[in-house]
C-alpha positions as a printed Julia matrix, in Angstrom:
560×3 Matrix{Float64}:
   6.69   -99.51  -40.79
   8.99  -101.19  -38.06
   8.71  -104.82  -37.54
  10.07  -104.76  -34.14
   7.51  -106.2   -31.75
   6.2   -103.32  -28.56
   7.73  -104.53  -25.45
   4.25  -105.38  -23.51
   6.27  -105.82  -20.03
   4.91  -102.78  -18.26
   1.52  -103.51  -19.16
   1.76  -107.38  -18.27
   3.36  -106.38  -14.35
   0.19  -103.4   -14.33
  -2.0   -106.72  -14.71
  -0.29  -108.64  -11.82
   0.48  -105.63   -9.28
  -1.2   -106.06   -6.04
  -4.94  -105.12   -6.27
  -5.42  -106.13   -9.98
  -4.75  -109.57   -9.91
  -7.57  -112.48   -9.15
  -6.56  -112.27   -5.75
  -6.89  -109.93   -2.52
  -3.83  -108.95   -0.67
  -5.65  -106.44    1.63
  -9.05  -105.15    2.49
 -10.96  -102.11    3.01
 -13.28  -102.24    6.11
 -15.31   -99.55    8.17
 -13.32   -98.5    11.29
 -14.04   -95.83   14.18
 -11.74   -93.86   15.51
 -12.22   -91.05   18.82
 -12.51   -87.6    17.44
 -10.01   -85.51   19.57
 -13.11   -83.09   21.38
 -14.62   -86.39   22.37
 -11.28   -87.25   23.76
 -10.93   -83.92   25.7
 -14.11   -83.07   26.86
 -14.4    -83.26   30.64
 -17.98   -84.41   30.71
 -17.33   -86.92   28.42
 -20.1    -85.8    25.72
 -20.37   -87.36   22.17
 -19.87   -84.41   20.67
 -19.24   -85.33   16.73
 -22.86   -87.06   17.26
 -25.24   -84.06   18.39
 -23.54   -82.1    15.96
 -24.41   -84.36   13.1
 -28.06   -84.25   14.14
 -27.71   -80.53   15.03
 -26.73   -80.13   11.46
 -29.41   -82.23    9.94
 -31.86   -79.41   11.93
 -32.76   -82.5    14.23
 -32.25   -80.11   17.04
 -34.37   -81.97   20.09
 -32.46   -85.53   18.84
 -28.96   -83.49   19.2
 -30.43   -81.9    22.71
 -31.35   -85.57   23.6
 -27.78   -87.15   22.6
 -26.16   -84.36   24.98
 -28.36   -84.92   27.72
 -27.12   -88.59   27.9
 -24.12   -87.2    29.6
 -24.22   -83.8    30.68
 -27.7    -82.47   32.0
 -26.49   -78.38   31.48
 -26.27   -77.66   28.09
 -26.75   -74.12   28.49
 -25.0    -73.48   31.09
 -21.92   -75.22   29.66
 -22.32   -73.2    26.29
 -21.41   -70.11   28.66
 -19.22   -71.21   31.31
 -16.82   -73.75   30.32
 -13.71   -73.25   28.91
 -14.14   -75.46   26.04
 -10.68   -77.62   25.84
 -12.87   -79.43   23.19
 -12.47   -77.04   20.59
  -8.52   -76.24   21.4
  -8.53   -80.12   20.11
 -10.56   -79.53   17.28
  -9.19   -81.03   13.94
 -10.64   -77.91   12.26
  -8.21   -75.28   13.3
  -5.56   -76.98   11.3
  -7.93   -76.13    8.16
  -8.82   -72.48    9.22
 -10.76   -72.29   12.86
 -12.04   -74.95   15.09
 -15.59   -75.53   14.99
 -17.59   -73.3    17.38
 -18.4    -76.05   19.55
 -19.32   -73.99   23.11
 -21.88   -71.94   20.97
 -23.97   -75.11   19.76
 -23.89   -76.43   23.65
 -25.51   -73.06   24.24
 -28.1    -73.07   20.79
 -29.4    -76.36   21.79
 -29.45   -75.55   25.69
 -31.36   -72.37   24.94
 -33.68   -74.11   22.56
 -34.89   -76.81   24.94
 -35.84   -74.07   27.52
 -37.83   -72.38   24.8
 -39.42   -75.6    23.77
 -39.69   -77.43   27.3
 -37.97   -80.5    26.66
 -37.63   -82.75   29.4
 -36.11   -85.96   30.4
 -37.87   -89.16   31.66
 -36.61   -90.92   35.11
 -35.67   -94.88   34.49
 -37.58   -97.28   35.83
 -38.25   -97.32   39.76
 -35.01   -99.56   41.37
 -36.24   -99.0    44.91
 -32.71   -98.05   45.85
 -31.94   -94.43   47.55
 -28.87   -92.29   47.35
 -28.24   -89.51   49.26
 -25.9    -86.41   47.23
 -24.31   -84.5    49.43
 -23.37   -81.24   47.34
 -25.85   -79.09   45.17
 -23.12   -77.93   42.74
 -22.53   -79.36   38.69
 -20.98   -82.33   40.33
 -23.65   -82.97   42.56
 -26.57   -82.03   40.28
 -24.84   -84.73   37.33
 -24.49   -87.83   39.92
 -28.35   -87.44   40.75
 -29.51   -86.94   37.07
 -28.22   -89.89   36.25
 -28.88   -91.65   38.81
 -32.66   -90.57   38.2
 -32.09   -91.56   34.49
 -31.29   -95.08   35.98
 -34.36   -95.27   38.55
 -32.68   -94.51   41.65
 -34.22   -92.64   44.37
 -32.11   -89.61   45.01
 -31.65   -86.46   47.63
 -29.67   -83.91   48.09
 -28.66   -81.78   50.78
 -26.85   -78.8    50.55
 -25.45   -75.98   52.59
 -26.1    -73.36   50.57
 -29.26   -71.34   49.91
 -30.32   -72.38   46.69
 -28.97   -75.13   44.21
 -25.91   -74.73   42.02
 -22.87   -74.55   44.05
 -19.89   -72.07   42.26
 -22.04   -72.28   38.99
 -24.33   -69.61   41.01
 -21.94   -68.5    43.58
 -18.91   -68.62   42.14
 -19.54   -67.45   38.12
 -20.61   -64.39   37.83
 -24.18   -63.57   36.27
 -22.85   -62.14   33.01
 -20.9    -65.03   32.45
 -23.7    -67.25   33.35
 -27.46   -65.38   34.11
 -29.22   -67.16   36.52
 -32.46   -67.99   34.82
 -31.66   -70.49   32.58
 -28.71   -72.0    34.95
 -32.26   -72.21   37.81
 -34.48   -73.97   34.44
 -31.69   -76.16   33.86
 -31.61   -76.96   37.35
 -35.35   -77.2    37.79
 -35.49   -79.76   35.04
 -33.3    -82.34   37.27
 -35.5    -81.48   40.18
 -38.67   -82.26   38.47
 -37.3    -85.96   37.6
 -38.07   -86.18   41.28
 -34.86   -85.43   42.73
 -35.41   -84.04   45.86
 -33.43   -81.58   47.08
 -32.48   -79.64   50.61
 -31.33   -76.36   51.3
 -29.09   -74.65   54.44
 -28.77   -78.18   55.65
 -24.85   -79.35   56.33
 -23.98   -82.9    56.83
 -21.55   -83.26   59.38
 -22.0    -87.03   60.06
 -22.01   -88.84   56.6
 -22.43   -92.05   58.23
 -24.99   -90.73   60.82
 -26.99   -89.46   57.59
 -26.54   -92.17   55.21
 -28.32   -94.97   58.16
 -30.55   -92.38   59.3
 -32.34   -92.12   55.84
 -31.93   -95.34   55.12
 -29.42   -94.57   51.99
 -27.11   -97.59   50.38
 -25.21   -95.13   48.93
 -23.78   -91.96   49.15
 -21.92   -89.18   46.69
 -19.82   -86.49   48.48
 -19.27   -83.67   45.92
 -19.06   -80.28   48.34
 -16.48   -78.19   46.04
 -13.84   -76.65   47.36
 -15.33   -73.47   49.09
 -12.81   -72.27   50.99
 -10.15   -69.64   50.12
  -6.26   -70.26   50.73
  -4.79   -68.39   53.25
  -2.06   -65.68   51.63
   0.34   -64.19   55.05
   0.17   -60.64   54.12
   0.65   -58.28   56.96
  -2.94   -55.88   56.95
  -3.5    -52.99   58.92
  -7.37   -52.53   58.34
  -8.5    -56.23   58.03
 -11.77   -54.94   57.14
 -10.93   -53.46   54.1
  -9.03   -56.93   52.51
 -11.52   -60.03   51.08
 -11.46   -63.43   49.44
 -12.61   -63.26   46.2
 -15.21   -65.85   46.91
 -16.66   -64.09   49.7
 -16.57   -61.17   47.29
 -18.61   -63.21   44.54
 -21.14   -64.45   46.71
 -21.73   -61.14   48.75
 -22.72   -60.29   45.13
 -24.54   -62.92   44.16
 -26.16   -62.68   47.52
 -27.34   -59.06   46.72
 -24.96   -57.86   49.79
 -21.94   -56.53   47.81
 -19.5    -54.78   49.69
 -17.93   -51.17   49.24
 -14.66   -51.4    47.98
 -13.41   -48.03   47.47
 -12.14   -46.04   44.21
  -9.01   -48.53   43.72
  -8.7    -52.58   44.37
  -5.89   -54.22   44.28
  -6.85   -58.73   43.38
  -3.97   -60.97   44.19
  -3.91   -63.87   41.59
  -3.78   -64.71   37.64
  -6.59   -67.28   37.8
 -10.14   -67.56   36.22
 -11.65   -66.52   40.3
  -9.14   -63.08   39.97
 -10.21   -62.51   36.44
 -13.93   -62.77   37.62
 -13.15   -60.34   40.79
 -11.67   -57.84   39.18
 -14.53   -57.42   36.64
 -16.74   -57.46   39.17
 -15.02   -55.08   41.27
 -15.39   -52.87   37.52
 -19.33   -53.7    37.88
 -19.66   -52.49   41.13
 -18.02   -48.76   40.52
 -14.57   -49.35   41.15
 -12.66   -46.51   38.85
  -8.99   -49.06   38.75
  -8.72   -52.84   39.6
  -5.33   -53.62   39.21
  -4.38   -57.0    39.46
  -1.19   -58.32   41.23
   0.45   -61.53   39.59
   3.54   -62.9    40.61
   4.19   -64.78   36.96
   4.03   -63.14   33.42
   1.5    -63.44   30.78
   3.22   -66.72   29.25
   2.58   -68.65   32.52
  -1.17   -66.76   33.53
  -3.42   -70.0    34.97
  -6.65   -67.44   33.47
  -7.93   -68.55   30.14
  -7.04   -66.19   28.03
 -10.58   -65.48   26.53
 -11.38   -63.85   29.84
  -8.31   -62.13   30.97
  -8.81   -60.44   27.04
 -11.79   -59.8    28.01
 -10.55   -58.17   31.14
  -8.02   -56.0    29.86
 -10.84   -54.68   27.42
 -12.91   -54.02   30.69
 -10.43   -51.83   31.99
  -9.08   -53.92   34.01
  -5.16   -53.43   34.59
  -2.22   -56.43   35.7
   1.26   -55.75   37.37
   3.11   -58.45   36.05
   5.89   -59.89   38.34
   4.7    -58.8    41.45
   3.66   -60.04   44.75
   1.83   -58.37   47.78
   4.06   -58.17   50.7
   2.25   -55.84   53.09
  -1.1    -54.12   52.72
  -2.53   -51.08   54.75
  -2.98   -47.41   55.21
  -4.38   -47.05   51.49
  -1.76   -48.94   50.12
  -0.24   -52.17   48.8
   3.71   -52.49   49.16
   4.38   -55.29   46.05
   7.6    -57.26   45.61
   9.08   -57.43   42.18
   9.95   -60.76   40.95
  11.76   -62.86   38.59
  11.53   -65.82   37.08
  13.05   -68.98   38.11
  15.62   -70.49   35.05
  13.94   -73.93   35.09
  10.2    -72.52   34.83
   9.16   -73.84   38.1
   7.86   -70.43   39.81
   9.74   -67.22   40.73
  11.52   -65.54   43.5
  11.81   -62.32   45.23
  14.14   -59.59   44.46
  14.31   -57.37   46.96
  12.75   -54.3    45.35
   9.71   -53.13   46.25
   7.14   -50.45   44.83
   4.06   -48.9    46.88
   0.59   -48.91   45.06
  -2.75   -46.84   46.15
  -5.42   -49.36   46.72
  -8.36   -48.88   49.11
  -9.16   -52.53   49.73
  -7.06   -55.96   48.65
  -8.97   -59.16   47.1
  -7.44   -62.36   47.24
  -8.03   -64.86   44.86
  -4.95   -67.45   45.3
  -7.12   -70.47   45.11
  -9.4    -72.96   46.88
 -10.04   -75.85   48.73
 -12.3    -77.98   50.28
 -13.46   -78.27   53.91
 -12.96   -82.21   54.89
 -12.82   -81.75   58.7
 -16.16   -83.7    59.27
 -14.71   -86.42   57.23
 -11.36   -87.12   58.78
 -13.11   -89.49   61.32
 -14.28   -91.72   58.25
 -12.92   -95.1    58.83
 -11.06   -96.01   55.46
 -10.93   -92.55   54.11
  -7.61   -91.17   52.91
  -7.12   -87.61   52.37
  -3.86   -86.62   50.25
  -1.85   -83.4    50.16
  -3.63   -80.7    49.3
  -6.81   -81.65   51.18
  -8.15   -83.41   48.73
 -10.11   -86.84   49.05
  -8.23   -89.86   47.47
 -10.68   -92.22   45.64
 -10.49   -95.39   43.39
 -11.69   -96.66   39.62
 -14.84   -96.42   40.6
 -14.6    -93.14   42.38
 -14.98   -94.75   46.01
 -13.35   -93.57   48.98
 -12.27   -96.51   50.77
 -15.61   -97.0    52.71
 -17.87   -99.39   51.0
 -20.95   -97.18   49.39
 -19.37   -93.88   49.9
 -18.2    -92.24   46.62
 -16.67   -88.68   45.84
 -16.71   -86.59   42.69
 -15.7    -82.53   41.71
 -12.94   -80.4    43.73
 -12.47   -81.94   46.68
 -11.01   -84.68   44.84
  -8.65   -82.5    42.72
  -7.49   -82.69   39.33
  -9.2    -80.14   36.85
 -10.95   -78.42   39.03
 -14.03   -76.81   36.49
 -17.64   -77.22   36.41
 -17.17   -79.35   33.73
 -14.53   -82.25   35.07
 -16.94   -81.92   38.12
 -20.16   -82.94   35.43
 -17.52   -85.68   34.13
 -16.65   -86.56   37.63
 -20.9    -87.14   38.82
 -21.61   -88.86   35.41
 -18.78   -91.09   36.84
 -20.08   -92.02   40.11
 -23.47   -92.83   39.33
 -22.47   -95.17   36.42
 -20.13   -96.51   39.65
 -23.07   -96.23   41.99
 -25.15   -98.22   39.89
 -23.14  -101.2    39.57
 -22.74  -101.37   42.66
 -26.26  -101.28   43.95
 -26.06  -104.16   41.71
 -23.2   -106.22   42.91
 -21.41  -105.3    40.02
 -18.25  -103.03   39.14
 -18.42  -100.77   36.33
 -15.82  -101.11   33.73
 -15.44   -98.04   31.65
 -15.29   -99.4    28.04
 -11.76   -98.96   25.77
 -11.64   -95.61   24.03
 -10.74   -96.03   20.03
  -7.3    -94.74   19.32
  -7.59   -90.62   18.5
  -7.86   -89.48   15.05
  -5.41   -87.14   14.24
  -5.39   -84.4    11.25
  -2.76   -85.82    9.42
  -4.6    -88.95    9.03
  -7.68   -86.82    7.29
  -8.24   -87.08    3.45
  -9.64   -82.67    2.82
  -8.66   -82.64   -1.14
 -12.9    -80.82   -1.23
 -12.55   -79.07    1.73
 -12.82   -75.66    1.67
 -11.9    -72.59    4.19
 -15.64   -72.19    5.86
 -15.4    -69.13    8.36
 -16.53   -69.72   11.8
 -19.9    -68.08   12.99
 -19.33   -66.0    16.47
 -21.33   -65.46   18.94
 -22.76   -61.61   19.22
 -20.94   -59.46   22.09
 -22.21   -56.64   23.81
 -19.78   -53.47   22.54
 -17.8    -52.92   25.83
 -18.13   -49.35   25.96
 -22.06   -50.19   26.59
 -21.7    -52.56   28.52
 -24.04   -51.89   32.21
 -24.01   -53.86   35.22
 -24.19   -57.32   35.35
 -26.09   -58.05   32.3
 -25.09   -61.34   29.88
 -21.95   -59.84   27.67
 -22.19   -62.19   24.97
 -25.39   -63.36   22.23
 -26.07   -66.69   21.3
 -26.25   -68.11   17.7
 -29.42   -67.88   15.38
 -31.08   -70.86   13.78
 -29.35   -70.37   10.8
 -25.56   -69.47   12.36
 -26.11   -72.85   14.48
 -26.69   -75.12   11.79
 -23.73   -73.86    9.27
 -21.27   -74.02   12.55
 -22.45   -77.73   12.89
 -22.07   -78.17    9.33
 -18.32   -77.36    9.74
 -17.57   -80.3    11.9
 -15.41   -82.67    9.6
 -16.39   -86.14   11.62
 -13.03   -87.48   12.36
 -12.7    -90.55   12.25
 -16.36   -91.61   11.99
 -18.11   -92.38    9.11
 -20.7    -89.12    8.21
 -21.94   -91.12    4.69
 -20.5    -88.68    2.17
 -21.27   -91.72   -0.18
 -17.06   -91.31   -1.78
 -16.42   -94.69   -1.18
 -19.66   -95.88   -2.55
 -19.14   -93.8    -5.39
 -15.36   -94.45   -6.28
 -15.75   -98.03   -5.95
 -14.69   -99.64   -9.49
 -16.0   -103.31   -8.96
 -19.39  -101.5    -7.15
 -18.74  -104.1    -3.92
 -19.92  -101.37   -1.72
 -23.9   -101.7    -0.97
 -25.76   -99.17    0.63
 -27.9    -99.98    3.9
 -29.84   -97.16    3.59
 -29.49   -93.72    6.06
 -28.17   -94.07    9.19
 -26.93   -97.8     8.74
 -23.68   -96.93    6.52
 -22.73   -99.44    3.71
 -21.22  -103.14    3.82
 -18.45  -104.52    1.57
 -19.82  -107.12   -0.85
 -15.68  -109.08   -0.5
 -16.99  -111.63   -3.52
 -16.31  -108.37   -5.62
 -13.04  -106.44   -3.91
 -10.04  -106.56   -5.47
  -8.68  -104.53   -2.23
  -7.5   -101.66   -4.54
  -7.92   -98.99   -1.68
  -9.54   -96.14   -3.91
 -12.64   -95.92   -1.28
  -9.88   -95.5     1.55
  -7.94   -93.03   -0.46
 -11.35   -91.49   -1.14
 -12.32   -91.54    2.52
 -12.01   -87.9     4.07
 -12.66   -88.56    7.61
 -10.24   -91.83    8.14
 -13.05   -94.08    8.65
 -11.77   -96.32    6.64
  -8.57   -98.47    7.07
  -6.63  -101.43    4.74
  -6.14  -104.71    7.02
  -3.77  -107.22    5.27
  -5.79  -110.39    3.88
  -5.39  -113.8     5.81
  -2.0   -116.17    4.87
  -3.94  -118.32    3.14
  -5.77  -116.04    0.67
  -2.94  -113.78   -0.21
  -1.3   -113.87   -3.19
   1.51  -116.48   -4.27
   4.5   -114.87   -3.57
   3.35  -112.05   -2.05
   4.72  -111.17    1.94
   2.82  -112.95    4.22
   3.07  -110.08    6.97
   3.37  -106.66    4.86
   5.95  -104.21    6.63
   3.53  -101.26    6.99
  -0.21  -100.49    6.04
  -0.92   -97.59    2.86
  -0.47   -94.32    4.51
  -1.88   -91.28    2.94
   0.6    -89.01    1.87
């Protein structure tokens, strides 16, 4: 037996490391951080919230949470693009969560069930809308939700702007987009039809408004200088759309020819497919890399039948043909340039769809107005235009120009609107700093396939029914399930559980847990624990650290 006494060393510096000793160098505490499809979404919607009540099957609570910022659920879960979900956290596990198809579920669900939305309390203040389309509709919902007295007036026939004349119906099928519509209109907005407002000024003392919201889209095609021989027989693509929509769709032979890569020449040349045309062949003067469509739709396109001539541009169009320029890229990226070659293509009629923009002559005499290049309407922080109770919102102010920004964009101006019926300004609160993946703690995570939506087989496919099926009950809730709640706590109960000194106390559901400090030794296992980040390690005050220890540590524990 040896008498040489065990060196105890290691085990006396495990007693005194930091987090073992009597005192606290650092401390847990509950943080929240902005999930990245909060950060992107357009509308601004809380989206990791309705999906945590979504997934609890507290589907009217989830509707409810949504329709504090964006009153079109349903039309949303069809017609936007859904940047949320190219942000989502998820796709760095396996896909992103499904996000478009829940805005849809829930949207659908409150038709079915007839959910509706209260108006605020009676302010006695009016605000005329001029503009019937998303960013329109969202400025006078929530101006409604605040107790304003709102109308709109609008040139069109019937409510919804491009949402009904500009997306076509099997994209977005115009009963629910008219219920969702209704359902603002029965908060008592009022709203009028084939009525233009060429004097905002004029109108705004005539009805005895204080404020006003321009949001009239941008509804007028760009001029493209191609030399035509049958003008007749060559359309913009938005006059094409609402011809259609407007039950007057024209002929346009056995072959069209759609000038453009965007979303509006994606939508033409599928309906040009709808209405019997045997080719549309669209002309686009990029390649696929640097095609403005999203991709979901030009896929959908090609699938379609629809056909692109890449590098190409439209230099002269007549006696059943289209003579198209082939072009090359620029080296720095910036566009492309002729070369000189040219090919003739058989096309009995030419659609343009090289953009859009808005028509501000009857505001150029507004005093304090300034209108940038572009045409589009310069406006401040709080979405004025330079004249004091005039505001602007959607297109004609540029930027992202989608239904959704334009949502984003009302939601905007009423909160603005508001205030200042008040006397006030609106300050937009501080966003949290953006959670990002690496930051995530997924040890128990496992690959959870996303649900997809149903699709009509395209071989099948007739006229201009809806192409694509919604979720079931069942599908909706598991997709919700898969959101990981970035950065928020979702009460998984780890910390609680991993907690050696048990100084984490419960408050019960839906109030999260409190640190009891008398009993933290700041050991970090419940942040180490944490999977969404909601958790962070804060260095203890100079006075309580320990003797010897750095007053200011160099960097916080990172995850590896």
């Amino acid at each position: 037996m040896s008498l040489i006494p065990k060196d105890m060393t290691p085990v006396y510096k495990a007693t005194i490391a930091k987090g073992t000793s009597g005192q606290r160098w650092q401390r847990p505490v509950y943080v929240d951080y902005l999930p990245p499809c909060n950060n992107t979404c357009l509308a601004g919607e809380n989206i990791q919230a309705w999906l945590g009540l979504a997934q609890a099957g507290r589907y009217e609570e989830a509707w409810r949470k949504y329709m504090e910022e964006n009153p079109l659920p349903g039309t949303h879960g069809r017609a936007c693009y859904h940047p949320c979900e190219s942000a989502c956290n998820r796709k760095y596990l396996d896909q992103p969560v499904s996000i478009h198809s829940l805005d849809r579920f829930l949207g659908d669900l409150a038709i079915r069930e007839g959910w509706k939305v209260q108006a605020g309390r009676p302010t006695g203040k009016r605000v005329l809308v001029v503009g019937a389309g998303p960013g329109g509709l969202s400025c006078a919902y929530h101006l409604r939700r605040m107790g304003h007295d709102v109308e709109i007036r609008d040139a069109g026939a019937a409510p919804g702007g491009m949402m009904r004349y500009g997306i076509p119906s099997y994209r977005l099928p115009r009963d629910g987009l008219t219920q969702e519509i209704d359902r603002i209109l029965m908060m008592g907005v009022k709203v009028t039809c084939n009525y233009r407002v060429n004097d905002v000024l004029a109108e705004k003392e005539a009805g005895g408004f204080e404020a006003v919201f321009l949001a009239i889209g941008a509804q007028v095609a760009n001029h493209l200088d191609i030399p035509v021989m049958d003008g007749d027989r060559m359309i913009h693509a938005l006059t094409l759309l609402e011809q259609v929509e407007m039950g007057h769709a024209p002929k346009l032979g056995r072959v069209v020819g759609i000038v453009g890569g965007g979303n509006t020449a994606v939508d033409a040349a599928r309906v040009a497919r709808r209405l019997g045309v045997e080719e549309a062949v669209m002309i686009y003067r990029s390649d696929r890399q640097h095609m403005k469509a999203h991709p979901s739709e030009a896929m959908e396109a090609f699938a379609e039948g629809v056909k692109i001539k890449w590098m190409s541009t439209v230099k002269q169009f007549g006696n059943d043909e289209i003579t198209v320029e082939e072009m090359q890229l620029l080296p720095d990226g910036s566009g492309s340039i002729g070369t000189g070659k040219y090919e003739r293509l058989k096309a009995d009629s030419l659609v343009l769809a090289v953009g859009e923009h808005a028509d501000l002559e009857f505001l150029k005499t507004l005093p304090g107005i300034r209108i940038g290049r572009g045409d589009v309407v310069e406006v401040d922080q709080q979405m004025g235009i330079g004249q004091l109770g005039i505001f602007a919102g959607g297109d004609m102010i540029g930027g992202a120009r989608t239904m959704t920004a334009a949502v984003g964009h009302g939601k905007k101006a009423a909160r603005s609107i508001d205030a200042w019926l008040r006397g006030e300004v609106f300050v937009k609160p501080k966003k949290h700093a953006v959670v990002e993946f690496s930051t995530l703690n997924l040890p128990v995570f496992l690959d959870a396939e996303r649900r997809r939506q149903g699709e009509i087989p395209v071989e099948t496919r007739q006229g201009f029914e809806e192409v694509v099926a919604g979720l079931s009950e069942s599908e909706a809730r598991y997709e919700a399930s898969r959101c990981l709640s970035c950065g928020n706590c979702f009460e998984c109960d780890n910390c609680y559980a991993s907690c050696p000194e048990q100084a984490i106390i419960k408050l019960g559901r839906g109030h999260f847990y409190r640190y009891d400090y008398d009993l933290c030794t700041g050991c970090a296992v419940c942040y180490e624990q944490c999977p969404c980040n909601a958790i962070e390690m804060q260095p203890e005050s100079a006075d309580a650290m320990v003797a010897g220890s750095p007053k200011t540590p160099t960097k916080f524990k990172v995850r590896s």
